[in-house]
FIVOKE-151137 format. One record per residue (C-alpha): residue number from 1; x, y, z. Coordinates in steps of 0.05 Angstrom, whole numbers. Example, Ala and Ser with C-alpha at 12.3 -4.5 7.8 and 13.67 -1.06 7.14 Angstrom:
<sites>
+-----+--------+--------+--------+
: num :      u :      v :      w :
+-----+--------+--------+--------+
:   1 :    246 :    -90 :    156 :
:   2 :    273 :    -21 :    143 :
+-----+--------+--------+--------+
</sites>
This chain:
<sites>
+-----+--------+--------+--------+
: num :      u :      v :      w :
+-----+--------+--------+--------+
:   1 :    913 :  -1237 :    243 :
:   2 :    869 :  -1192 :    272 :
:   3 :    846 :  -1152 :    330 :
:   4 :    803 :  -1104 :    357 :
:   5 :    799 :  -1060 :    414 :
:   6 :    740 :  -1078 :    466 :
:   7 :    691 :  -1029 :    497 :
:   8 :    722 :   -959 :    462 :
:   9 :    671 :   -910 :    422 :
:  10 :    720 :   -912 :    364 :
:  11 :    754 :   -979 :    363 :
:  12 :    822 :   -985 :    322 :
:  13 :    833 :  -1044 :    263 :
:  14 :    901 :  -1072 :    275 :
:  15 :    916 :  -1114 :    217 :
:  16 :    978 :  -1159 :    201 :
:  17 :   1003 :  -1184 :    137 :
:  18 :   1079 :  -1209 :    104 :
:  19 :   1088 :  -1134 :     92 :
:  20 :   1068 :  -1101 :    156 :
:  21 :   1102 :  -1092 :    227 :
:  22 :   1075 :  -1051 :    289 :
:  23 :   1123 :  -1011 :    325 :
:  24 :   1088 :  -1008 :    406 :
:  25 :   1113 :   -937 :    434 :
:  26 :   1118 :   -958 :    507 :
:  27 :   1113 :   -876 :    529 :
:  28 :   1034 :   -877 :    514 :
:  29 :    983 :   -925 :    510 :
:  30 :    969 :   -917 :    436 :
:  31 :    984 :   -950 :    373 :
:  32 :   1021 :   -931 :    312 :
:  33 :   1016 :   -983 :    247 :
:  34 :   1065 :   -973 :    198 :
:  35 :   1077 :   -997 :    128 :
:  36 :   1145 :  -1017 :    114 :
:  37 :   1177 :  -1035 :     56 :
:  38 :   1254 :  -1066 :     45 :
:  39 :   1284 :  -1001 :     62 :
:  40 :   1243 :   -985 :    127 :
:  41 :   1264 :   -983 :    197 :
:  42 :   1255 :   -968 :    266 :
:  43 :   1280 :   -914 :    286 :
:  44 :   1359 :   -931 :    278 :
:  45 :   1349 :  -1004 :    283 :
:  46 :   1366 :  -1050 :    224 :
:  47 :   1338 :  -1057 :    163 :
:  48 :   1278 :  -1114 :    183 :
:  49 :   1268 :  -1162 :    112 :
:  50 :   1191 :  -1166 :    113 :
:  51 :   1187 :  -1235 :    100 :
:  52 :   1209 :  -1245 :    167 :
:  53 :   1167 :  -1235 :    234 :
:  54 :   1196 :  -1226 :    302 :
:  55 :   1143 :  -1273 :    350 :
:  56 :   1171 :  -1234 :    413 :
:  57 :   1141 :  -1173 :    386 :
:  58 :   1078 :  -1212 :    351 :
:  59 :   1072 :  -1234 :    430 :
:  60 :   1093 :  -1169 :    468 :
:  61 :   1031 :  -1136 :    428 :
:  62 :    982 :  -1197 :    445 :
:  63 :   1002 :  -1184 :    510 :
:  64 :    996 :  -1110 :    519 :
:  65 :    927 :  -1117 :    483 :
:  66 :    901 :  -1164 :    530 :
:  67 :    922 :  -1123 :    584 :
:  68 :    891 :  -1054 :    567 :
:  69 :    848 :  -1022 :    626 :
:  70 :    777 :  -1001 :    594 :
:  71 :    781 :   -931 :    568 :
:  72 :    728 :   -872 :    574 :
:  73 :    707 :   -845 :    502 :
:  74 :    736 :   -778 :    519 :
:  75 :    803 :   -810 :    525 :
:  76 :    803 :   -855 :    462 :
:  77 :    774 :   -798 :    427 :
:  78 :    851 :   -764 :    449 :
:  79 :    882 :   -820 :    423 :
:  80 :    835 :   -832 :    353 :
:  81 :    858 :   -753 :    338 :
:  82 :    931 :   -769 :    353 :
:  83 :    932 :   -833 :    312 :
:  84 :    889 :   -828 :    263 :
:  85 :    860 :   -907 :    235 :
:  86 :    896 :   -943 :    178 :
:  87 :    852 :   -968 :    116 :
:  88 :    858 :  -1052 :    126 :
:  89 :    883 :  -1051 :     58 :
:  90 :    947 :  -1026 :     44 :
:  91 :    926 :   -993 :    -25 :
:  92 :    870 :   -952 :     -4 :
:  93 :    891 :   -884 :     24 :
:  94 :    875 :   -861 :     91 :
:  95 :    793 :   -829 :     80 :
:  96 :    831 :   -757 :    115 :
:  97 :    866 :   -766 :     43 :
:  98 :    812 :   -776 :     -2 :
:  99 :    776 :   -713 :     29 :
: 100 :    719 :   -746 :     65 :
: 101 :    699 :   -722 :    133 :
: 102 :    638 :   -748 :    178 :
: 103 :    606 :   -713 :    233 :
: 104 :    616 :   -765 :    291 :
: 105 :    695 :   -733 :    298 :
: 106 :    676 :   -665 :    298 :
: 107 :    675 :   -629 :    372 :
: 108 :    645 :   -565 :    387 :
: 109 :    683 :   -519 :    419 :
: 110 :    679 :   -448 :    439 :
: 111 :    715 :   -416 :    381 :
: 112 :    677 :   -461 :    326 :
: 113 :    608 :   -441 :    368 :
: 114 :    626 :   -364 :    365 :
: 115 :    637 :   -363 :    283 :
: 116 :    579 :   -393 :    273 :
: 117 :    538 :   -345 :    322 :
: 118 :    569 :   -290 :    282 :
: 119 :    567 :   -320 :    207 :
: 120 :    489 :   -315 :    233 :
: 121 :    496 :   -249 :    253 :
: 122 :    518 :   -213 :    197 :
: 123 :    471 :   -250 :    144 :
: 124 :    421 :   -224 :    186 :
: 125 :    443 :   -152 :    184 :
: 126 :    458 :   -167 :    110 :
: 127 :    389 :   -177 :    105 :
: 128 :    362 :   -123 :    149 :
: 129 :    410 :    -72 :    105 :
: 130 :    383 :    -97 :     40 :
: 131 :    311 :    -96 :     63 :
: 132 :    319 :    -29 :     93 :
: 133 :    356 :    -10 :     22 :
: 134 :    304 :    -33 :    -22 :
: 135 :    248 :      5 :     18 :
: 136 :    283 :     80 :     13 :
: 137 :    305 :     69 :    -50 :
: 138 :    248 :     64 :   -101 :
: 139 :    259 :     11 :   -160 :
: 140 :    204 :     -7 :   -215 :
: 141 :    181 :    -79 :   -228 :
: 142 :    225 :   -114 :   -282 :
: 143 :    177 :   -111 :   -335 :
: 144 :    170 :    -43 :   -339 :
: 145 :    254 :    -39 :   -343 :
: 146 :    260 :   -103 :   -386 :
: 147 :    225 :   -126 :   -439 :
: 148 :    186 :   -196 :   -436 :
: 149 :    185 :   -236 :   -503 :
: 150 :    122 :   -278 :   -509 :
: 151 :     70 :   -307 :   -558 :
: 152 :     13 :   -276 :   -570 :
: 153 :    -39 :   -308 :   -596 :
: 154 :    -75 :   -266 :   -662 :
: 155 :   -138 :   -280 :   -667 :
: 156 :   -156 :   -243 :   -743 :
: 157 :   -211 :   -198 :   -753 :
: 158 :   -219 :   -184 :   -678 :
: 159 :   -219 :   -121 :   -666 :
: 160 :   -190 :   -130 :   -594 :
: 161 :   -136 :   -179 :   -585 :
: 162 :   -137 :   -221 :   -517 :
: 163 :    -86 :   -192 :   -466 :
: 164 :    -18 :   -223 :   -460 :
: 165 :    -14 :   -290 :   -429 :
: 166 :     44 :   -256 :   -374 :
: 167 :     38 :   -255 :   -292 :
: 168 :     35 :   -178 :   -286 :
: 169 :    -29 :   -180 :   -332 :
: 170 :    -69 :   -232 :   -284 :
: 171 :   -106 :   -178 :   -248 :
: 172 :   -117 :   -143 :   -307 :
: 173 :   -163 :   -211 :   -330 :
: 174 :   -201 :   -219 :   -254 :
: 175 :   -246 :   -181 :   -213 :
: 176 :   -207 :   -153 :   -170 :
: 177 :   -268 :   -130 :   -134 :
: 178 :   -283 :   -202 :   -106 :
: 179 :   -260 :   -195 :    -33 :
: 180 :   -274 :   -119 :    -25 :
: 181 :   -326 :   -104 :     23 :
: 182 :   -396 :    -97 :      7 :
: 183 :   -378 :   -123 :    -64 :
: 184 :   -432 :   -156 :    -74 :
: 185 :   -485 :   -101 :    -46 :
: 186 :   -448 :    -46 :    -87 :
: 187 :   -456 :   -100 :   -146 :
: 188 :   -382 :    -69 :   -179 :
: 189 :   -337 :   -114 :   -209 :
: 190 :   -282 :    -91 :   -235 :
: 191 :   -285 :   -128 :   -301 :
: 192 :   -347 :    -69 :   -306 :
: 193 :   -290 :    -17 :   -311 :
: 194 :   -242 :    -34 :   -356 :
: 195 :   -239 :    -88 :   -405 :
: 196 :   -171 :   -117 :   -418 :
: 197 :   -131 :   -123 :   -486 :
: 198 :    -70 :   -134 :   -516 :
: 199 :    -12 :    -96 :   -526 :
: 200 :     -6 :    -61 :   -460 :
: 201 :     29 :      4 :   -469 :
: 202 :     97 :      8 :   -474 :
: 203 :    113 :     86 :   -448 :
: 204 :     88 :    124 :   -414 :
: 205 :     70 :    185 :   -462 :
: 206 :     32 :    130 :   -507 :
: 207 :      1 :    110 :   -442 :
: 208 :    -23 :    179 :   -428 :
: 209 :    -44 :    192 :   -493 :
: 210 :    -79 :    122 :   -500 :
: 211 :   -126 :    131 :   -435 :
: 212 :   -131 :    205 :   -462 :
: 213 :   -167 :    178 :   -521 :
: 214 :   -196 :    113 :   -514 :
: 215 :   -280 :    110 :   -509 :
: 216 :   -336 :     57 :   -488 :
: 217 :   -379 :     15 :   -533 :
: 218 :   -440 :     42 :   -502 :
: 219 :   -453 :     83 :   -444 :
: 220 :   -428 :     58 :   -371 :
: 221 :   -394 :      4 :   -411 :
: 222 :   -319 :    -18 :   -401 :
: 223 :   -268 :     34 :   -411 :
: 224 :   -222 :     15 :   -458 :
: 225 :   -150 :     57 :   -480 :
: 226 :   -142 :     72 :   -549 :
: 227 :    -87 :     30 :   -591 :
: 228 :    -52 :     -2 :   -540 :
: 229 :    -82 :    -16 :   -453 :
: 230 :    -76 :      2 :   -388 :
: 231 :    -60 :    -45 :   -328 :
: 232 :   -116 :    -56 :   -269 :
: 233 :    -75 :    -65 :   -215 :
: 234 :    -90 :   -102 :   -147 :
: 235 :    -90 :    -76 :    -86 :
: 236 :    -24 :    -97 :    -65 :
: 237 :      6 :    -72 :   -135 :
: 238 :    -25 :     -1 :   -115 :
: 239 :      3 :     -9 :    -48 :
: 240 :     75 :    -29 :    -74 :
: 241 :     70 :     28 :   -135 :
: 242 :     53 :     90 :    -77 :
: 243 :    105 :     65 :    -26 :
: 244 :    161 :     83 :    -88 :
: 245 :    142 :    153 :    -67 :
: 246 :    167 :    201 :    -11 :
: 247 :     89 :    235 :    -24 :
: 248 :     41 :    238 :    -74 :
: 249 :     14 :    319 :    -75 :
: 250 :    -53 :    328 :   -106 :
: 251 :    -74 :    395 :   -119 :
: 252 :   -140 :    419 :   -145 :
: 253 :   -219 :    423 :   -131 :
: 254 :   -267 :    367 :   -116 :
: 255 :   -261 :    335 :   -183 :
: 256 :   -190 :    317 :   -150 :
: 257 :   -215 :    300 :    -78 :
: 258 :   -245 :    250 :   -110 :
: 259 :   -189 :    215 :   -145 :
: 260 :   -150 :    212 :    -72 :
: 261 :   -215 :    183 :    -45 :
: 262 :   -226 :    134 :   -107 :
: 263 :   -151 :    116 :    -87 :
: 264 :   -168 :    100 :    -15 :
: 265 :   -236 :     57 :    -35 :
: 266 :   -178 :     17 :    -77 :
: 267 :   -123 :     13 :    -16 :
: 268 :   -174 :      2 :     32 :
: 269 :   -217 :    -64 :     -7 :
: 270 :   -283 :    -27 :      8 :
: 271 :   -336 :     -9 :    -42 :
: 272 :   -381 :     13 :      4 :
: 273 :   -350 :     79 :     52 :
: 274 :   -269 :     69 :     29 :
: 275 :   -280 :    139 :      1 :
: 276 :   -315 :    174 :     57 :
: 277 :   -298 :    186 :    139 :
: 278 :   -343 :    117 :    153 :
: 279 :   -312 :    123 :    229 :
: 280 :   -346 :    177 :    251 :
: 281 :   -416 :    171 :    212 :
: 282 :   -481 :    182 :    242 :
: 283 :   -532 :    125 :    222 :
: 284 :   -558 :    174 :    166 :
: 285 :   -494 :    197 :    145 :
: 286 :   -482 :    116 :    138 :
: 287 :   -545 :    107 :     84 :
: 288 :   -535 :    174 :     43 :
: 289 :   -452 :    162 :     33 :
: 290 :   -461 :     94 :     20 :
: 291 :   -435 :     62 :    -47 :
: 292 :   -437 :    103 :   -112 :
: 293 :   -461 :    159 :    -65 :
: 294 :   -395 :    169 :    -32 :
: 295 :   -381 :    222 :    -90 :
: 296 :   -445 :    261 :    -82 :
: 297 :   -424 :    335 :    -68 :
: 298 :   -481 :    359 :    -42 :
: 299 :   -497 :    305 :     16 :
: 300 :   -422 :    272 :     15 :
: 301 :   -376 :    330 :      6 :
: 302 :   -352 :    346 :     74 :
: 303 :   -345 :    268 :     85 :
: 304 :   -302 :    255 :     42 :
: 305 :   -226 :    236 :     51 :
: 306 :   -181 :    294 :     33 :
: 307 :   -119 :    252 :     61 :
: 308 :   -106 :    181 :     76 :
: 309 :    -66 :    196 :    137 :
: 310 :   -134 :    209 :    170 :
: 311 :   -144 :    137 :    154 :
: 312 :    -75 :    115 :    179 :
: 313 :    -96 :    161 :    240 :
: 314 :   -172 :    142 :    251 :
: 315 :   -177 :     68 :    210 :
: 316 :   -115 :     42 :    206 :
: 317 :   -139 :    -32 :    201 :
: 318 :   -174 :    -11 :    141 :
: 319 :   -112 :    -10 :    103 :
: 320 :    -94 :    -73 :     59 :
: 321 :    -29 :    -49 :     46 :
: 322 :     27 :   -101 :     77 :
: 323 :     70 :    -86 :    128 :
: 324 :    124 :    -70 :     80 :
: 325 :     91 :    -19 :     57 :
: 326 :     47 :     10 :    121 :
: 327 :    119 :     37 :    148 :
: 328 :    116 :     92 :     90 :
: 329 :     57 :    117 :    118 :
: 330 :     80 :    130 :    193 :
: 331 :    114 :    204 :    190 :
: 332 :     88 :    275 :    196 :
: 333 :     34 :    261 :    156 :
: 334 :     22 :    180 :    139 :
: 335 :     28 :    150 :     73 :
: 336 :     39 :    228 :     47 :
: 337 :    -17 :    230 :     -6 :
: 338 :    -59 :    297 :      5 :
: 339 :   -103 :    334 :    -29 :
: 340 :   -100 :    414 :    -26 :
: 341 :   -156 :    450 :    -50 :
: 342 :   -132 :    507 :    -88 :
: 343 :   -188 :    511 :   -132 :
: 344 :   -190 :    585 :   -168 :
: 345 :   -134 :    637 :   -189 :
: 346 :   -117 :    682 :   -149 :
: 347 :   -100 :    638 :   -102 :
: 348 :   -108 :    657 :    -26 :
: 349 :    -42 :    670 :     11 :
: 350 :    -54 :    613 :     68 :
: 351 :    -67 :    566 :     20 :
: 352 :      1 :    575 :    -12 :
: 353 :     34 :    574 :     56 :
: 354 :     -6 :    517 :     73 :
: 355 :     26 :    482 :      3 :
: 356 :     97 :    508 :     19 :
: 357 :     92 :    472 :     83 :
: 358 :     85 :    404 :     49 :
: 359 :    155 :    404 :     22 :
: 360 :    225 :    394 :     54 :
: 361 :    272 :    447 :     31 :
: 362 :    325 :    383 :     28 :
: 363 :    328 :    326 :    -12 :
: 364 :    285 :    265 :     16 :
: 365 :    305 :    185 :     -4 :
: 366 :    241 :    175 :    -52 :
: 367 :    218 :    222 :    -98 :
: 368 :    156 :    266 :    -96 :
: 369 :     99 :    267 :   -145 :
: 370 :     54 :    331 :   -168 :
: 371 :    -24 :    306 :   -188 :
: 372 :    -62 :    376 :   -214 :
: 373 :   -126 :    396 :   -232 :
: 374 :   -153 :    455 :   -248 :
: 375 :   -210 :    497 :   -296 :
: 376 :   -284 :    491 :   -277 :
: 377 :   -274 :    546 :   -227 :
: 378 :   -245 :    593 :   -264 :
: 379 :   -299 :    579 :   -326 :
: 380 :   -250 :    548 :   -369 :
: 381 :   -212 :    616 :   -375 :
: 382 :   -139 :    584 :   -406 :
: 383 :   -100 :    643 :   -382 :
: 384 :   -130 :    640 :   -304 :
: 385 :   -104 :    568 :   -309 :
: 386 :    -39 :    568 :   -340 :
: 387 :    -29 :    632 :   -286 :
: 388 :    -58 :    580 :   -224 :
: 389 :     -3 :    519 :   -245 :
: 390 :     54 :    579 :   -259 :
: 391 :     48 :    600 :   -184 :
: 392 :     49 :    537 :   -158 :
: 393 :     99 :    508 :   -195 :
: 394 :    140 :    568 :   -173 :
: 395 :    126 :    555 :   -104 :
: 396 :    144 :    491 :   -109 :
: 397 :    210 :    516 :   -130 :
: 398 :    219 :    563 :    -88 :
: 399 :    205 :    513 :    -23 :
: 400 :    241 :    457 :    -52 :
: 401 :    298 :    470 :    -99 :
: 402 :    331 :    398 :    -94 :
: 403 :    271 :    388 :   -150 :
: 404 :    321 :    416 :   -204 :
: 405 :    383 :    389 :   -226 :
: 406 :    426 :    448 :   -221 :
: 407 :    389 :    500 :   -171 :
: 408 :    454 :    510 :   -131 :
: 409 :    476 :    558 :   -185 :
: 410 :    404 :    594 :   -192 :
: 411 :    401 :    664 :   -173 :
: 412 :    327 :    680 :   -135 :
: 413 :    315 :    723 :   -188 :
: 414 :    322 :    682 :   -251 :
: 415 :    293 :    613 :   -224 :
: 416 :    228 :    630 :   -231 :
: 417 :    230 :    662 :   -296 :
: 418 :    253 :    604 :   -344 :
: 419 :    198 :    540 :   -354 :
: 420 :    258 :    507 :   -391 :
: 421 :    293 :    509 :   -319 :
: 422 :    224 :    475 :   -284 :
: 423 :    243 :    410 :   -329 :
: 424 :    303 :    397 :   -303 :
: 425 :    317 :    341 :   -251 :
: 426 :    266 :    289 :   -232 :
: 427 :    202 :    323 :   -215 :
: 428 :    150 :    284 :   -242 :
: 429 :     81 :    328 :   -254 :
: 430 :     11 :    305 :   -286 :
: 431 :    -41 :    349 :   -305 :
: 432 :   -126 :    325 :   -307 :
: 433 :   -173 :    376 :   -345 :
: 434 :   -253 :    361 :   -323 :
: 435 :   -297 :    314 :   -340 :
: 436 :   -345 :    319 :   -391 :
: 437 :   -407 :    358 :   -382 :
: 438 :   -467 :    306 :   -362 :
: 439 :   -542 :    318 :   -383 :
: 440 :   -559 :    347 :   -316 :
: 441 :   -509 :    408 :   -317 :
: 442 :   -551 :    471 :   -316 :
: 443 :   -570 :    507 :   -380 :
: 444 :   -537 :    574 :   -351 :
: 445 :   -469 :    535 :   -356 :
: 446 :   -467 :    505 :   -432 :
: 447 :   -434 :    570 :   -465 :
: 448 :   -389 :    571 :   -410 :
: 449 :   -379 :    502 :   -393 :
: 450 :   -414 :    465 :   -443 :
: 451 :   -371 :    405 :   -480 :
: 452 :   -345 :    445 :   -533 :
: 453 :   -313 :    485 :   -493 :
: 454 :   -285 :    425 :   -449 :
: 455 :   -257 :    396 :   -511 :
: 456 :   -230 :    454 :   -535 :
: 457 :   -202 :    475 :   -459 :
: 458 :   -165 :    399 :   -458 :
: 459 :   -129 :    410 :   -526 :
: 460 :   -104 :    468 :   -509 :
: 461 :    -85 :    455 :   -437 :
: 462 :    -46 :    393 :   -460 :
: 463 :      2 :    438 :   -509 :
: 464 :     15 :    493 :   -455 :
: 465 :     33 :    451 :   -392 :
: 466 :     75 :    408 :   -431 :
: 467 :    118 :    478 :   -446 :
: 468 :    127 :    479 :   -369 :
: 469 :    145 :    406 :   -374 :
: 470 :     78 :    379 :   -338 :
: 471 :     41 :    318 :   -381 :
: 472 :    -33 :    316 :   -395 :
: 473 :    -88 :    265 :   -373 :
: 474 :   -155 :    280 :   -413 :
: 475 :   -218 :    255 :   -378 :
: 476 :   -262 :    280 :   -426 :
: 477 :   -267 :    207 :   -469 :
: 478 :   -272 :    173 :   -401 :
: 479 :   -331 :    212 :   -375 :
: 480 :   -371 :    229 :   -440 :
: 481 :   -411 :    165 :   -425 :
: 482 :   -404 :    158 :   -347 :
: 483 :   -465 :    168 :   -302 :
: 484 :   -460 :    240 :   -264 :
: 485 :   -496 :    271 :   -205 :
: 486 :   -503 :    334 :   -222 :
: 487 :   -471 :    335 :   -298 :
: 488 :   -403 :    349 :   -264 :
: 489 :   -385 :    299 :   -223 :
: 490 :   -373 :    232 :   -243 :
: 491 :   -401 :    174 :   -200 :
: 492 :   -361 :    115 :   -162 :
: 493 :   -345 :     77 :   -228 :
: 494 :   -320 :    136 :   -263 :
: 495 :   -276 :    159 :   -205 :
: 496 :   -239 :     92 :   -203 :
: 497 :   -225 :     93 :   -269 :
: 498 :   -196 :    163 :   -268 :
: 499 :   -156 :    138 :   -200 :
: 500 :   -131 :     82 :   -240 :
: 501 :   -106 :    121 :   -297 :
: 502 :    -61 :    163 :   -242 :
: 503 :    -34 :     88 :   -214 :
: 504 :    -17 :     73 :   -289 :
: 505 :     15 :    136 :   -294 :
: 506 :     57 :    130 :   -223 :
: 507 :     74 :     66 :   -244 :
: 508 :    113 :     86 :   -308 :
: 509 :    153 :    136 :   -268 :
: 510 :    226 :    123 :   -275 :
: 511 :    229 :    122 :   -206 :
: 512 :    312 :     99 :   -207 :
: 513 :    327 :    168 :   -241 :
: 514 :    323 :    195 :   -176 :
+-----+--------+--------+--------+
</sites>
């Protein structure tokens, strides 16, 4: 027989077989079943034989059933959590035995609502720790840490192999160009820069001395590194590689303005004035800066962008960098890439101060990096510029000591003394020698200036400043077959390539040594 409660949200199954009795607990109106076997009882009652069933009680529960007032949910909910239902056979367990719970018996209640409002909480300041974290502290991409197996693909006499089929090489294949602004006026595609191959570098010294060395197959053609590539990064991937920095320092004369501005026509997607102070042009400043002339010194060269914290400050929508990265930019001086001219030995008191001023005297939570560039000025004399990078770097010690490893037990007078002790912590430091000399350089410079003395002036640079622990960037290869103004100065092409060689160069810092 059997019998169901009427009108309750949960109703109760009350099932009777030879085996089964129901003991009615007249204190409450609920319902207990039991399953009895031979040596079951009620309470201290006889032992019942289950073969036999009592029809007064078969009746009394009829009765009491039949006479139940209509409950309210809320109060047959009470009684469902008291008395939890019986399976209607006795063999299967109870489902609060087999483990399975459903959603229709669970209440909210204060306590239950208040963990949950706090297990949000802290996974949300997990996450806002983490993010923060990751921002201060400066980590490289994985495949620069670990090394990516994959197949390449051989092709035999070739004497170029394709680039590697792997996702950090898909900008290297694409113009990245293709959105800029005035792309299409400028006519530059980036594909007209560099052409890409296969391996890519694997260090950075093979790096260095791979764009160092590489060369063009014909002039203005592609540059291409020698025995293994360079990466052409995107936008975003020059973004991501300058925010691993606390600031990026360039010191030097124009030739190194124009690698900050060639770096601010790449951040800022514009072909056309990303190099130049576009927000304040007259309408004739706007047509003689305008595309490959943003690097013309003689009508450009007070235009031009000797920080891009002037952008942050004047153009700040300019900036494709995300708003991951834009964050970096906003402190004393935004996105902390400057350029100081210091551009002859001596070198003027203020501008020393003015250097000293750029660097904390404590440690910061990214590291810095030192861009130089020095010669033209001082005619290609070796020993004015060996003296010109000694000063500085001794300045730099001097105002920042947290740039060596062990400067705590430095006396003032020995620090400056040893170039063994300038290679100690991480203080990462690249030096550029000039461009080659173009067909329009005046005659009166060729002794002086000429390109055997450039070549010989790079060689010999590169052995000295790696004594003081500063590597070498030659331009010469790069710029032998670049177009020039004035046989000095490279034009836009040339400048982003030389810009992209420092982002190739950032990029292999071991920025987690810090």
């Amino acid at each position: 027989m059997t019998r169901y409660l009427p009108k309750h949200s949960s109703p109760i199954r009350i099932s009777f077989t030879s085996r089964n009795l129901v003991q009615l607990e007249k204190s409450t109106p609920s319902v207990r079943l039991a399953t009895l076997d031979e040596k079951t009882s009620f309470d201290s009652e006889p032992l019942v034989s289950p073969r036999i069933v009592n029809k007064e009680v078969i009746g009394t529960i009829e009765k009491w059933l039949s006479s139940l007032p209509e409950k309210t949910g809320q109060d047959m909910s009470s009684i469902h959590d008291k008395y939890p239902r019986a399976s209607a056979s006795s063999g299967s367990p109870h489902r609060s035995a087999r483990g399975s719970w459903g959603f229709a018996s669970w209440v909210v209640t204060p306590r239950r609502l208040a963990i949950i409002c706090g297990g949000i909480a802290s996974f949300l300041i997990f996450q806002l720790f983490r993010t923060t974290w990751n921002h201060r502290v400066a980590f490289r991409p994985a495949y620069l840490t670990t090394p990516i197996p994959y197949n390449a693909t051989f092709l035999p006499n070739a004497p170029f192999q394709p680039p590697e089929p792997l996702p950090h090489r898909y900008s290297d294949t694409i113009d990245t160009f293709a959105s800029y602004k005035y792309r299409n006026t400028c006519n530059i595609s980036s594909l007209d820069l560099h052409a890409p191959f296969a391996p890519l570098c694997p260090d950075r010294k093979s790096m260095l001395t791979a764009m160092s060395s590489g060369g063009r197959i014909g002039h203005d053609a592609p540059y291409m590194p020698r025995g293994c590539d360079m990466r052409w990064f995107s936008s975003e991937e020059i973004c991501e590689v300058l925010a691993r920095f606390e600031k990026v320092i360039i010191v030097g004369d124009s030739m190194m303005r124009h690698v900050i501005g060639s770096i601010n026509v790449l951040i800022r997607k514009d072909l056309g004035y990303g190099a130049v102070t576009d927000w304040n042009f007259s309408p004739e400043e706007r047509k003689e800066c305008f595309c490959n002339f943003q690097f013309n010194v003689k009508a450009c060269s007070i235009q031009g962008i000797f920080k891009t914290g002037d952008v942050v400050k004047n153009d700040a929508s300019s900036l494709s960098c995300p708003a991951g990265t834009v964050d970096v930019m906003n402190r004393t001086d935004p996105l902390h890439h400057p350029v100081e001219q210091m551009i002859r030995f001596p070198i003027a008191p203020e501008e020393i101060t003015r250097f000293r001023g750029l660097l904390p005297p404590t440690k910061p939570s990214r590291p810095y990096a030192f861009i130089f560039g020095h010669g033209l000025w001082n005619d290609l004399d070796l020993q004015a510029t060996l003296d010109w990078l000694d000063l500085i770097l001794d300045t730099t010690i001097s105002a920042a000591p947290w740039l060596q490893t062990d400067y705590s037990s430095a006396s003032s007078s020995s620090m400056f003394k040893s170039a063994a002790k300038r290679q100690n912590g991480f203080w990462p430091r690249l030096f550029l020698t000039p461009n080659a000399a173009g067909k329009e350089k005046p005659d009166e410079w060729l002794v002086s200036q000429g390109n055997k003395a450039l070549m010989i002036f790079e060689e010999a640079v590169a052995v000295e400043v790696g004594r003081r622990g500063v590597e070498h960037l030659g331009t010469y290869n790069m710029s032998v077959q670049s177009n020039m103004y004035d046989g000095v100065h490279v034009d836009l092409k040339g400048n982003l390539i030389k810009a992209m060689m420092v982002i190739n160069w950032l990029n292999m810092l071991e920025v987690e040594k810090f």
